[in-house]
C-alpha positions as CSV (number, residue, x, y, z in Angstrom):
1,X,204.0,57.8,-126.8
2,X,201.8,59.9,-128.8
3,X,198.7,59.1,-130.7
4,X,200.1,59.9,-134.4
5,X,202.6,57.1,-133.8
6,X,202.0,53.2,-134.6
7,X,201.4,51.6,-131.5
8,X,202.8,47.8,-131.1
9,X,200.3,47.4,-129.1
10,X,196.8,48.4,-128.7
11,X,195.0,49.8,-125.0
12,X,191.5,50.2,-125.7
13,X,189.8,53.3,-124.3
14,X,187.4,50.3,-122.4
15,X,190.4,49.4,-120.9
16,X,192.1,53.3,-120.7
17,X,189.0,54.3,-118.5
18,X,188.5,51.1,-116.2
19,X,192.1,52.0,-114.9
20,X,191.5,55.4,-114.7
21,X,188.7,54.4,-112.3
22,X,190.6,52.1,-110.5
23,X,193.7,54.3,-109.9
24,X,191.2,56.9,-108.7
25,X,190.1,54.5,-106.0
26,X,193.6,53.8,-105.0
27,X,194.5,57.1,-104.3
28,X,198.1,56.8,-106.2
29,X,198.1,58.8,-109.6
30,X,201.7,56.9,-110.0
31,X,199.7,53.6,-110.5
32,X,199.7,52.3,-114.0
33,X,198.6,49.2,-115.8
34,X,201.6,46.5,-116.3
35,X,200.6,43.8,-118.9
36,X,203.0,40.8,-118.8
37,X,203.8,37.1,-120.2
38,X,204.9,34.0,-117.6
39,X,205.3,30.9,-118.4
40,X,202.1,28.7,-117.4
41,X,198.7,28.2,-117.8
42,X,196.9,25.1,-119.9
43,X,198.7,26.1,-122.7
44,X,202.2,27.2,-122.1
45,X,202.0,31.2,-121.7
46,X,199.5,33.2,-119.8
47,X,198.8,36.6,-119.4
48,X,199.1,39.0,-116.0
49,X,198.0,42.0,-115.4
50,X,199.1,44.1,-111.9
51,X,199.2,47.8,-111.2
52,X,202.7,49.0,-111.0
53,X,204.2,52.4,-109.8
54,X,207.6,51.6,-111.4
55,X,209.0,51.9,-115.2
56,X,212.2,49.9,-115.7
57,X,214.2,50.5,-118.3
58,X,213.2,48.9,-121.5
59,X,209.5,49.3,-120.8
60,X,207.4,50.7,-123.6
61,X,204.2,52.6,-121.9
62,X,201.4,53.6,-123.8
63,X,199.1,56.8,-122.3
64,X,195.6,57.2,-123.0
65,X,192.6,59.1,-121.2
66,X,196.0,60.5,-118.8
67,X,196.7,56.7,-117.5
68,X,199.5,54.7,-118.5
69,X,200.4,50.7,-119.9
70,X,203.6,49.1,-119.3
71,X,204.8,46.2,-120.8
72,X,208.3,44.8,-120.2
73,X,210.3,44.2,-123.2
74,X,210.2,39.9,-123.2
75,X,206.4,40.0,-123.1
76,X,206.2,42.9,-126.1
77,X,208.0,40.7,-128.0
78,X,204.9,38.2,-127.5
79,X,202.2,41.0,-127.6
80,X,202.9,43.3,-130.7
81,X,199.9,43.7,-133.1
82,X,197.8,42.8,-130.0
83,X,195.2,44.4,-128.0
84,X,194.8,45.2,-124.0
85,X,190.8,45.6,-123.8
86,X,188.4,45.7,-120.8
87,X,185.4,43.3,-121.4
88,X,181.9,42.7,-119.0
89,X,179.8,40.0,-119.3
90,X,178.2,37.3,-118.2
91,X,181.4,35.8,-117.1
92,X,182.4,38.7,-114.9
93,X,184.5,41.6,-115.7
94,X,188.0,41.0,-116.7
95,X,191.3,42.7,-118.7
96,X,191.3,40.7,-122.1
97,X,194.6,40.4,-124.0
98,X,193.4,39.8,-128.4
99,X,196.8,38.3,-129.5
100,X,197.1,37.4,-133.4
101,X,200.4,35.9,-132.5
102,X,198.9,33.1,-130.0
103,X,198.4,30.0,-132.3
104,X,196.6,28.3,-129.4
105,X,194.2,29.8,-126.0
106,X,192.7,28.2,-123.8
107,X,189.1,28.7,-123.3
108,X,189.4,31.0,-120.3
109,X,191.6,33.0,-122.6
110,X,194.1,33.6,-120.1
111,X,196.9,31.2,-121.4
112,X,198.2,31.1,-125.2
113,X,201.4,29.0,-127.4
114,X,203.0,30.5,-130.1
């Protein structure tokens, strides 16, 4: 998708250039980013993140910094107006997922209810 375009979803340059680096180390330029929504978690949904050499049909992928983010139709659905960030800290490094549409988290931030 290009740049001039309204994105549903947001993948932070943070986030653009930890993958980058992380593809690199893999060895597999196919490898891209795949954000997604299971059911789980303290609060009903949680997030997963999993490097992914396949785009199924339906998948919106965003580039940025020449590395991609897929996310699977049912989870955009969950995701749009939201952010995929990278974030390092004192709890560790991490992918974050800001969400305006979860009404609840949990206080790891990895689950959410709508």
């Amino acid at each position: 998708m290009s740049d001039d375009v309204a994105l549903p979803l947001e993948f932070t340059e943070a986030a653009a250039s930890k993958v980058k680096h992380l593809i690199a180390d893999e060895d597999n330029p196919n490898l891209k980013l795949r954000v997604y929504i299971t059911g789980g978690g303290c609060s009903g949904f949680q997030y997963g993140f999993t490097f992914d050499d396949q785009v199924n049909e339906g998948d919106m992928t965003i580039e940025k910094q020449g590395v991609g983010l897929v996310v699977d139709p049912m989870s955009l659905q969950y995701l749009v107006g939201g952010a995929v960030d990278y974030t390092e800290g004192l709890e560790g490094s991490r992918f974050i997922v800001t969400n305006p549409n979860a009404k609840s988290t949990c206080g790891c931030g990895s689950s959410f209810s709508v």
